[in-house]
VODOPA-838977 format. One record per residue (C-alpha): x, y negated, z negated; residue number from 1. Coordinates in steps of 0.5 Angstrom, whole numbers. Each point is the difference from the previous one (the first is absolute). Example, Ala and Ser with C-alpha at 12.3 -4.5 7.8 and 13.67 -1.06 7.14 Angstrom:
+-------+-------+-------+-----+
:     X :     Y :     Z : pos :
+-------+-------+-------+-----+
:    25 :     9 :   -16 :   1 :
:     2 :    -7 :     2 :   2 :
+-------+-------+-------+-----+
This chain:
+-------+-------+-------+-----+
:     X :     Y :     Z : pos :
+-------+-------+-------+-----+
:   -40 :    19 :    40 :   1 :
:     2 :    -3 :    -7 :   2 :
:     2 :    -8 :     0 :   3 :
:     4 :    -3 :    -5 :   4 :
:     2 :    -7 :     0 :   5 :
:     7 :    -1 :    -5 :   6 :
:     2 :    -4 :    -2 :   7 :
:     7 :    -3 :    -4 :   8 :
:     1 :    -6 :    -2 :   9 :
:     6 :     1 :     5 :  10 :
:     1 :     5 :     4 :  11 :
:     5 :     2 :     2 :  12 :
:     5 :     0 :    -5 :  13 :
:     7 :     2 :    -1 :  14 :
:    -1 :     1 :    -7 :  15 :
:    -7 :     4 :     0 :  16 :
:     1 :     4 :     5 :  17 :
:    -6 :     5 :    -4 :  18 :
:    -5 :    -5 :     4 :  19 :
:     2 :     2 :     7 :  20 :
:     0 :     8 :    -2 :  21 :
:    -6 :     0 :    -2 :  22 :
:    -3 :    -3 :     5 :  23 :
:     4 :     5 :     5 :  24 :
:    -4 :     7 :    -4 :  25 :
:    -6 :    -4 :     1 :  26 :
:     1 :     0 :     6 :  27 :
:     3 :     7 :     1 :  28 :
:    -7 :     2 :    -3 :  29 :
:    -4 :    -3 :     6 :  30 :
:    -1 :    -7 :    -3 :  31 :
:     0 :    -6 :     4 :  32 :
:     3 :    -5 :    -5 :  33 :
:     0 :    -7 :     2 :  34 :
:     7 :    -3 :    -3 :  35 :
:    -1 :    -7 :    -4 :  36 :
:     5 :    -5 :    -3 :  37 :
:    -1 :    -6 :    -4 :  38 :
:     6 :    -3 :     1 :  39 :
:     4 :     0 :     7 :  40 :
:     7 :     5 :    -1 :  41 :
:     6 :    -6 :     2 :  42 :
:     3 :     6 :     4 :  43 :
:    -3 :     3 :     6 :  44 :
:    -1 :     7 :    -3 :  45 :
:    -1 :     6 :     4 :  46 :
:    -8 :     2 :    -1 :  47 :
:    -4 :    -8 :    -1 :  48 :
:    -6 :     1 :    -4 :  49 :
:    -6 :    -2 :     5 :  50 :
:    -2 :    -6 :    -5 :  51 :
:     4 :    -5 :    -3 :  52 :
:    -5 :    -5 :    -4 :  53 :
:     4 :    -6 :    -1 :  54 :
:     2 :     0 :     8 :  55 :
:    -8 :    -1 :     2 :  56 :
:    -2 :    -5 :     4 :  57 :
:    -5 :    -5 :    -1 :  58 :
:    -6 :     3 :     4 :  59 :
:     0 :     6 :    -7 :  60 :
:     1 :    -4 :    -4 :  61 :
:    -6 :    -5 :     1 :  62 :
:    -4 :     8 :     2 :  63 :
:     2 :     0 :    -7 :  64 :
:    -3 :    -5 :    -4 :  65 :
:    -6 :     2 :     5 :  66 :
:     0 :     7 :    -3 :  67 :
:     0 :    -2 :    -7 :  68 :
:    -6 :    -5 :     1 :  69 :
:    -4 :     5 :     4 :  70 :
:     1 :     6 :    -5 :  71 :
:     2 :    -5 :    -7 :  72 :
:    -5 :     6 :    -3 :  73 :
:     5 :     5 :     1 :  74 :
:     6 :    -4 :    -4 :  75 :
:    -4 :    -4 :    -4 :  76 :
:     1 :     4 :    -5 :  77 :
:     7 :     0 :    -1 :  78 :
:     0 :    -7 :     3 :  79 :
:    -4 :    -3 :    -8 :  80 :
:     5 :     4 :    -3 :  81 :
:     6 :    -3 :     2 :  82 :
:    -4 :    -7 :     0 :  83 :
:    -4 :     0 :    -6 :  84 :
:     3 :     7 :    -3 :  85 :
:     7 :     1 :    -2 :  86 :
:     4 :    -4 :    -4 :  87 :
:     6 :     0 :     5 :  88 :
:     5 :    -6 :     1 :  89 :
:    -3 :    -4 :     5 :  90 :
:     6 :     1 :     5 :  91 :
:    -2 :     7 :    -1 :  92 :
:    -8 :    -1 :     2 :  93 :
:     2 :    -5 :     6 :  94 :
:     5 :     6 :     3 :  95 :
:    -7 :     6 :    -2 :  96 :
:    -4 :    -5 :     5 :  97 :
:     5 :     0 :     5 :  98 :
:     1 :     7 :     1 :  99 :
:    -7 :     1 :     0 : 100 :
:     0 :    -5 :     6 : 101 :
:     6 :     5 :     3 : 102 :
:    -6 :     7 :    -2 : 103 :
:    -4 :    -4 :     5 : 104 :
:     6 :     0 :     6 : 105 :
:     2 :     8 :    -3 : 106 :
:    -8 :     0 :     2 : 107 :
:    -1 :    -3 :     6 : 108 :
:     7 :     4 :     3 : 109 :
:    -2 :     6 :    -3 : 110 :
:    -8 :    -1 :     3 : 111 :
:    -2 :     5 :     7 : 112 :
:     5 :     5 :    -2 : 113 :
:    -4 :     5 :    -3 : 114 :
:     4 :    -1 :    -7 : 115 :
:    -3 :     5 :    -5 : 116 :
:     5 :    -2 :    -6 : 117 :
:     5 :    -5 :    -3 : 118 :
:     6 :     2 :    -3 : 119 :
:     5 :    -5 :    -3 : 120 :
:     7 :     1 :    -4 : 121 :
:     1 :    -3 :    -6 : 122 :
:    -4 :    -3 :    -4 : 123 :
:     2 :    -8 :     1 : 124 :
:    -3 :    -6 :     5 : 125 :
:    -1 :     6 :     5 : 126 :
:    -5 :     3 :    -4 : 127 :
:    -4 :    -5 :     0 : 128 :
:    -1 :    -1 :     7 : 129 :
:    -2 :     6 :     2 : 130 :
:    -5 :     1 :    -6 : 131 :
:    -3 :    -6 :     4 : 132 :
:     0 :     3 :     6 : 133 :
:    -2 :     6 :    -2 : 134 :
:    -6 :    -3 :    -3 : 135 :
:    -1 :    -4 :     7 : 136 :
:     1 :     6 :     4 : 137 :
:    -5 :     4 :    -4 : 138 :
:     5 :     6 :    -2 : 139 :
:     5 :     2 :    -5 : 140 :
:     6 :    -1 :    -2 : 141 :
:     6 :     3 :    -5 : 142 :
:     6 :    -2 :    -3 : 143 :
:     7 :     3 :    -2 : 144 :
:     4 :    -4 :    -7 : 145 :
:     6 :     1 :    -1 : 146 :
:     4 :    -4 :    -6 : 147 :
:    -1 :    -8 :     0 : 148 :
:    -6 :    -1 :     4 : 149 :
:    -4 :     5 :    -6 : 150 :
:     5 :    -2 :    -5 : 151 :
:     2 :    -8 :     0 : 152 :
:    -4 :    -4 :     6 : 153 :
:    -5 :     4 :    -1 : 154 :
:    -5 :    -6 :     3 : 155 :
:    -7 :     1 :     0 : 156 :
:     1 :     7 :     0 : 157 :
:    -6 :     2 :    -4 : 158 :
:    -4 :    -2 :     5 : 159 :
:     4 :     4 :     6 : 160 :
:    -1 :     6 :    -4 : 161 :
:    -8 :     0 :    -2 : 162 :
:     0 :    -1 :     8 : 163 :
:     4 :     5 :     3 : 164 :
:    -2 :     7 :     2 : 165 :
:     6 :     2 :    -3 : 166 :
:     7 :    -1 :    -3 : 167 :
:     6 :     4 :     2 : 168 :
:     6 :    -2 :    -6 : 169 :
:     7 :     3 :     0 : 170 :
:     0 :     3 :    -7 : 171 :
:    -4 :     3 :    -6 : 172 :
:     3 :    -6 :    -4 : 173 :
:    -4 :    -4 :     4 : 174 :
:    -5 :     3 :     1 : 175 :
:    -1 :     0 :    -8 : 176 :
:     1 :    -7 :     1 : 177 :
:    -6 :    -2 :     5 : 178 :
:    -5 :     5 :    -4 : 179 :
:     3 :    -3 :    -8 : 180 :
:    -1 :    -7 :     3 : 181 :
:    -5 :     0 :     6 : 182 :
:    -5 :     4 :    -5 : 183 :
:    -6 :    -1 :     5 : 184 :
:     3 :     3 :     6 : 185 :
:    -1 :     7 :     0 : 186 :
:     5 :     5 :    -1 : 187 :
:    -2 :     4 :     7 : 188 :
:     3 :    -6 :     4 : 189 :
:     6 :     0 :    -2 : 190 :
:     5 :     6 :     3 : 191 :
:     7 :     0 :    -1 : 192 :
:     5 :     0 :     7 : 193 :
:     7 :     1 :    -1 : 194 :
:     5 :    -3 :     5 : 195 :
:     5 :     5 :     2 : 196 :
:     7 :     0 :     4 : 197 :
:     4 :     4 :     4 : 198 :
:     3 :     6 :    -3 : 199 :
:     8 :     0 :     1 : 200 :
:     2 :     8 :     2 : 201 :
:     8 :    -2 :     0 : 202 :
:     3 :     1 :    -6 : 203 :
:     6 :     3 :    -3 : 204 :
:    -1 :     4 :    -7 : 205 :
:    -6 :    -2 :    -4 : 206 :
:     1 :    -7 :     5 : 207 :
:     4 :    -5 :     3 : 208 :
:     6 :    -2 :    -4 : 209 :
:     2 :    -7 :    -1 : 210 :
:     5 :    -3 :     5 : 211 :
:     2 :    -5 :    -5 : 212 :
:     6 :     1 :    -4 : 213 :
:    -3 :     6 :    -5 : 214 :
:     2 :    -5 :    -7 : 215 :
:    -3 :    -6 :     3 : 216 :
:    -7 :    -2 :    -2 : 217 :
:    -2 :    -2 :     8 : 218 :
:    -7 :    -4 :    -1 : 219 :
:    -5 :     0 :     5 : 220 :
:    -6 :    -4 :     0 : 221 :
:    -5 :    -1 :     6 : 222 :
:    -6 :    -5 :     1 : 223 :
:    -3 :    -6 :     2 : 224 :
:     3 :    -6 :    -3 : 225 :
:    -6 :    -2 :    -4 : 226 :
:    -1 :    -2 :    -7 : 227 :
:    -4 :     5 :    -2 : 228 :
:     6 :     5 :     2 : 229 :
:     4 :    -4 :    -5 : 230 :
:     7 :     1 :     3 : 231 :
:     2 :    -5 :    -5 : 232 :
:     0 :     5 :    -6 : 233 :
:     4 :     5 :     4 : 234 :
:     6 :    -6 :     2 : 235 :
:     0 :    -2 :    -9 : 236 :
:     0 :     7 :    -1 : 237 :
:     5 :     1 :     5 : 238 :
:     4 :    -6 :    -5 : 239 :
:    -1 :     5 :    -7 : 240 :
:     4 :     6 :     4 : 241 :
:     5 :    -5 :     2 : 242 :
:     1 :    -1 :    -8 : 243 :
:     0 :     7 :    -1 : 244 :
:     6 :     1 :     5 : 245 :
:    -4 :     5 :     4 : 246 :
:     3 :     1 :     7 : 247 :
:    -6 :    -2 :     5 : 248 :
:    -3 :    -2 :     6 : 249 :
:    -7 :    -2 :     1 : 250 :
:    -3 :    -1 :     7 : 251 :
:    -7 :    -4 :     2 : 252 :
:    -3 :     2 :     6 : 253 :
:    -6 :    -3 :     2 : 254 :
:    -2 :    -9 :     2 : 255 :
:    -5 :    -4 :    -3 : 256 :
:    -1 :    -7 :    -2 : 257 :
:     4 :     1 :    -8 : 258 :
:     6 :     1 :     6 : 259 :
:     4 :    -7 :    -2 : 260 :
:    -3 :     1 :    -8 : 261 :
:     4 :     6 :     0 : 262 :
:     6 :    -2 :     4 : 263 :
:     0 :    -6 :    -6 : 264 :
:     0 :     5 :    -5 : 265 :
:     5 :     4 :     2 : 266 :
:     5 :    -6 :     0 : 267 :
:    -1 :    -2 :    -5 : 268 :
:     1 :     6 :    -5 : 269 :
:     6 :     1 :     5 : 270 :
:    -2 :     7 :     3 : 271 :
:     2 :    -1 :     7 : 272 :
:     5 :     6 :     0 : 273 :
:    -6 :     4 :    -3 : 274 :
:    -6 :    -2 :     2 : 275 :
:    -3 :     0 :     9 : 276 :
:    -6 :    -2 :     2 : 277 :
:     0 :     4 :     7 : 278 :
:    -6 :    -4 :     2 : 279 :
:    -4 :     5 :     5 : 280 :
:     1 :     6 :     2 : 281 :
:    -2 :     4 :     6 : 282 :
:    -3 :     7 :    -1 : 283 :
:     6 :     3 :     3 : 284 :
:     5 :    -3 :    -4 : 285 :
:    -5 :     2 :    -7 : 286 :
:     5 :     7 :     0 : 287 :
:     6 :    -3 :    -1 : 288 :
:    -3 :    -4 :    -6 : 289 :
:    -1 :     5 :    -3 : 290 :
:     5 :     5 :     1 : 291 :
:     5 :    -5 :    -3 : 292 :
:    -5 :    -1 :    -6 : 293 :
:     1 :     5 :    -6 : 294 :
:    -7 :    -4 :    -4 : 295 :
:    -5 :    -4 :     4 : 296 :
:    -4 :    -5 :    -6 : 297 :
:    -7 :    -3 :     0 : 298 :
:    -1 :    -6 :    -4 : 299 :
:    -7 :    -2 :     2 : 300 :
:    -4 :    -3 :    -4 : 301 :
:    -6 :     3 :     3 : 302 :
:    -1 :     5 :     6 : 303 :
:    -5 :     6 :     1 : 304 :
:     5 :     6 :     2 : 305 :
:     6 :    -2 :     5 : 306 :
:     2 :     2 :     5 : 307 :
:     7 :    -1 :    -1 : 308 :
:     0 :     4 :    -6 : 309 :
:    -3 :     6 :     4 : 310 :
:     6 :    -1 :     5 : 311 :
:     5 :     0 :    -5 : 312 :
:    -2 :     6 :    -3 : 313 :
:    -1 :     3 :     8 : 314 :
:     7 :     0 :     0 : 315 :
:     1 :     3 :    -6 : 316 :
:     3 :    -8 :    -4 : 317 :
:    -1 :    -1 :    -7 : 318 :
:    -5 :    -6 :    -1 : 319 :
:     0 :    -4 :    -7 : 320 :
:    -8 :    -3 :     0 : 321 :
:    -4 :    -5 :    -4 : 322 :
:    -5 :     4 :    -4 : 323 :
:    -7 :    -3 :     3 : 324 :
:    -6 :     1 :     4 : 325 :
:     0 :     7 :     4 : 326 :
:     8 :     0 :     0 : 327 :
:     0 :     6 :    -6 : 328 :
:    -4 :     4 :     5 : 329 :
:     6 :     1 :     5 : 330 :
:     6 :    -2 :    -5 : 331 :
:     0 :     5 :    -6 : 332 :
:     5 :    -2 :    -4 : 333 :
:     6 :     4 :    -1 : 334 :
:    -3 :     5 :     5 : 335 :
:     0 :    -3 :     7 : 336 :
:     2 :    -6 :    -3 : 337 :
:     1 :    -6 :    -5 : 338 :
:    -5 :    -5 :    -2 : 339 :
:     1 :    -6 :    -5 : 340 :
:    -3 :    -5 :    -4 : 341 :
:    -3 :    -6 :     5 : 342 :
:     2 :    -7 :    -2 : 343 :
:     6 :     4 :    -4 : 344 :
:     6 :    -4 :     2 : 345 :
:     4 :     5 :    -5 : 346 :
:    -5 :     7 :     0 : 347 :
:     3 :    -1 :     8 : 348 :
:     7 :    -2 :    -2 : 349 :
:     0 :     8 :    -4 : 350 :
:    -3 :     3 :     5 : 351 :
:     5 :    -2 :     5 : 352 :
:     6 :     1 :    -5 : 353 :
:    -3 :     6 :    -1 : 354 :
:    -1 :     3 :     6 : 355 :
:     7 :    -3 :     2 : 356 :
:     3 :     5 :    -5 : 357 :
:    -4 :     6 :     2 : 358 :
:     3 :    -2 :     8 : 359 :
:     7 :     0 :    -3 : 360 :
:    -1 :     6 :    -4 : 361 :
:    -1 :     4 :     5 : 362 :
:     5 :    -3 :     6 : 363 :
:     4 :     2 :    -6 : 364 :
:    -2 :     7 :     0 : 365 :
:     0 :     0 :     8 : 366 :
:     7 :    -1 :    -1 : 367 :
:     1 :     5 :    -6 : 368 :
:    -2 :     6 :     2 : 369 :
:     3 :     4 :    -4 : 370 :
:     0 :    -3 :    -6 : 371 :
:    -6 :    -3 :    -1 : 372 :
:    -3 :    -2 :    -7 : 373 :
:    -8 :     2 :    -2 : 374 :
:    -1 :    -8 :     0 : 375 :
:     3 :     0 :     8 : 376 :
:    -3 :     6 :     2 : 377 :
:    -7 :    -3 :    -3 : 378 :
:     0 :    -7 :     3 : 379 :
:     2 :     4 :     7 : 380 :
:    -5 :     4 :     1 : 381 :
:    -6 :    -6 :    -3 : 382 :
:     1 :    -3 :     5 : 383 :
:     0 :     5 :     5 : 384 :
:    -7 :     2 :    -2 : 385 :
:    -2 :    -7 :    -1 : 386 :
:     1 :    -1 :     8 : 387 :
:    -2 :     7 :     1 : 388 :
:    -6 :    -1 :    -4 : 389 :
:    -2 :    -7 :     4 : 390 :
:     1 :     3 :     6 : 391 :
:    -6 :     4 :    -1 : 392 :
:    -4 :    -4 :    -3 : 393 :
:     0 :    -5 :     6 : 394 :
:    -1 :     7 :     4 : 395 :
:    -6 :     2 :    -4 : 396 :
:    -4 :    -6 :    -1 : 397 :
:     3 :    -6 :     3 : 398 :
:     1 :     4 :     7 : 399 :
:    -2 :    -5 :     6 : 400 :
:    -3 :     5 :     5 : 401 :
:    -4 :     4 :    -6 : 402 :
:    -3 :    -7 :    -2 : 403 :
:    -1 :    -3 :     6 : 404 :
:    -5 :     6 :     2 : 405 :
:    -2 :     0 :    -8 : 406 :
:    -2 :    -7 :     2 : 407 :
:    -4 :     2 :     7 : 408 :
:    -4 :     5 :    -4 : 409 :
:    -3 :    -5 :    -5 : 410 :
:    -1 :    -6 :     4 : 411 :
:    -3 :     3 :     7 : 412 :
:    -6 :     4 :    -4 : 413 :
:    -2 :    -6 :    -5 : 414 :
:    -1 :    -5 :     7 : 415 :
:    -3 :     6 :     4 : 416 :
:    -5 :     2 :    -5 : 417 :
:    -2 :    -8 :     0 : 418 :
:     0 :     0 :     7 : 419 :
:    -6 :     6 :     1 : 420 :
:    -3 :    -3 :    -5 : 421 :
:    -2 :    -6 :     5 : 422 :
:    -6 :    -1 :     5 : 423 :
:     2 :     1 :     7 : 424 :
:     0 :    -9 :     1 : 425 :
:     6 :    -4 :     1 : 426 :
:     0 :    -3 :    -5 : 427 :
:     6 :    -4 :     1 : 428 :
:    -4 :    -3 :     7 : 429 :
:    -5 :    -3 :    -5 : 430 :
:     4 :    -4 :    -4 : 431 :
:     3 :    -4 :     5 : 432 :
+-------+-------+-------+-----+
């Protein structure tokens, strides 16, 4: 039987729910998947992964530091480019060293149990270690990028990309970008896996309409409350269309540390009576979110593809996205949806302006049967297709089940072609 040792930087997680299924087709396909964590979840989640690297006790950790000794050659190498090699802050190289340290403990808990590859989500501090441990353990490991981890903190990762047996990435966007600035990898290495959602069956007509007053523009955006998000650019343009007397509200779904920021600025621009922070969400209360909502908006600086965007546009929601990275492969604008210039505080505002009018048009036109102008009965159908078109493309590209299989078929050939290229020997019993 397969091993596979996974490893995410915090497992499991309310917001990267695509680690859990992926672990579960592997294990569908007859994998044994060992489930390992960085971090320890504060809550008591239903399935706890079997390691937790910052919960280990002394008696690893000391292992540890006694596997780097014995096996330095193994991780030498990347040692020296840390130490000597790299052009890092040194805070940066302080933290390398640690989480090879923390490679070492991953090694020492993964070891007599007859791994045959590691596989880490995301490419930030976790990928780090399990390229030690990997090296330690004598197997490979892979890696999948989504947005932030190839694009911003991308730490080291030159060095996590010429060691990885291979490199799973969310998008053809990304993909070009690891080839055009990571030009010694070879193209071969690096595949694109799409996430996907669960395809929403109910609907009425092309897709559910909005409970929302039809006029009203009812914003919805869903996501960690983090900087990277930039919420904040969502509550000022919230202020511009007070100032162009637009009729709205606007709710923020999602918890994180830029809470009390945005809590500030929403009093200080006066739009309590438009503007809700909803804190968490549970799954079973998303529905209604989106019900209510009549355009889900994007305002993220930086992202693979999101999976909030495949969820609104399951259920047949407009969406308004900023128009980076892989986003353009799911949202394509004015067919299954509608993207703007990012960082454009104005492009933003005339897209929700414009967007808002064709919502009022065709709330008109519902209300207008039999007198319905060219313009009214144009704007109405637009949206009908955008919503039927944007329920297709998740359907077709972004559908979970199919990608969550697509994903299986080029994972488990490339570890077992490895594996029976070895010699009949343990080598993990040889290393500690």
């Amino acid at each position: 039987m397969l091993t596979v040792a996974y490893l995410a930087n915090l497992f499991p997680s309310p917001v990267e729910p695509y680690v859990g299924e992926e672990i579960e087709e592997l294990r569908s396909r007859g994998i044994r998947v060992i489930a390992g964590s960085v971090r320890k979840a504060t809550d008591s989640p239903a399935e706890a992964p079997e390691i937790v690297l910052r919960s280990l006790g002394l008696p690893v950790l000391v292992r540890a530091l006694w596997l780097c000794l014995r096996e330095w050659r193994q991780i030498s190498s990347v040692v020296m480019q840390v130490v000597f090699g790299r052009s890092e802050r040194p805070l940066q190289q302080v933290k390398a060293l640690v989480h090879t340290w923390l490679g070492a403990c991953y090694a020492v808990c993964l070891a007599g149990r007859g791994v045959d590859h590691i596989h880490v989500h995301h490419g930030y501090f976790g990928s780090w270690i399990a390229m030690v441990a990997a090296r330690l353990l004598g197997v490979e490991f892979s890696m999948t990028l989504h947005g932030s981890d190839l694009l911003l903190l991308r730490a080291y990762l030159d060095v996590k990309l010429k060691n990885c047996a291979f490199c799973f990435t969310v998008s053809e966007y990304n993909r070009q970008y690891i080839l055009q600035n990571y030009p010694e990898i070879e193209p071969h290495k690096v595949v694109v896996s799409r996430l996907g959602v669960a395809v929403v069956e109910s609907f009425r007509g092309f897709a559910p309409r909005s409970d929302a007053p039809r006029s009203e523009l009812a914003l919805l955006a869903v996501g960690r409350l983090h900087s990277v998000k930039d919420h904040a650019f969502l509550v000022q343009a919230c202020a511009h269309l007070r100032e162009q007397g637009v009729d709205f509200e606007c709710s923020i779904a999602g918890d994180g540390p830029e809470r009390r920021h945005l809590q500030s600025l929403i009093r200080k621009l006066g739009l309590e009576a438009r503007v809700t922070l909803l804190g968490h969400v549970a799954r079973d209360q998303i529905d209604s979110l989106y019900d209510r909502a009549n355009l889900v908006v994007l305002t993220s600086r930086s992202e693979g593809i999101p999976l909030v965007l495949m969820e609104a546009m399951s259920r047949g929601k407009i969406v308004l996205a900023p128009d980076i990275t892989g986003i353009p492969e799911l949202v394509i604008p004015g067919k299954t949806g509608f993207l703007y210039d990012a960082g454009s505080m104005e492009a933003f505002v005339d897209r929700l302006l414009f967007i808002h009018s064709l919502i009022q048009a065709e709330c008109a036109a519902d209300h207008h049967h039999s007198d319905l102008n060219s313009f009214l009965l144009s704007a109405a159908r637009q949206l009908d297709w955008v919503r039927h078109a944007a329920r297709l493309q998740v359907r077709h590209n972004f559908n979970r089940t199919t990608n969550l299989k697509s994903f299986g078929d080029l994972f488990i050939p490339r570890i077992a072609a490895w594996r029976e290229s070895l010699p009949h020997e343990d080598f993990v019993l040889q290393q500690i």
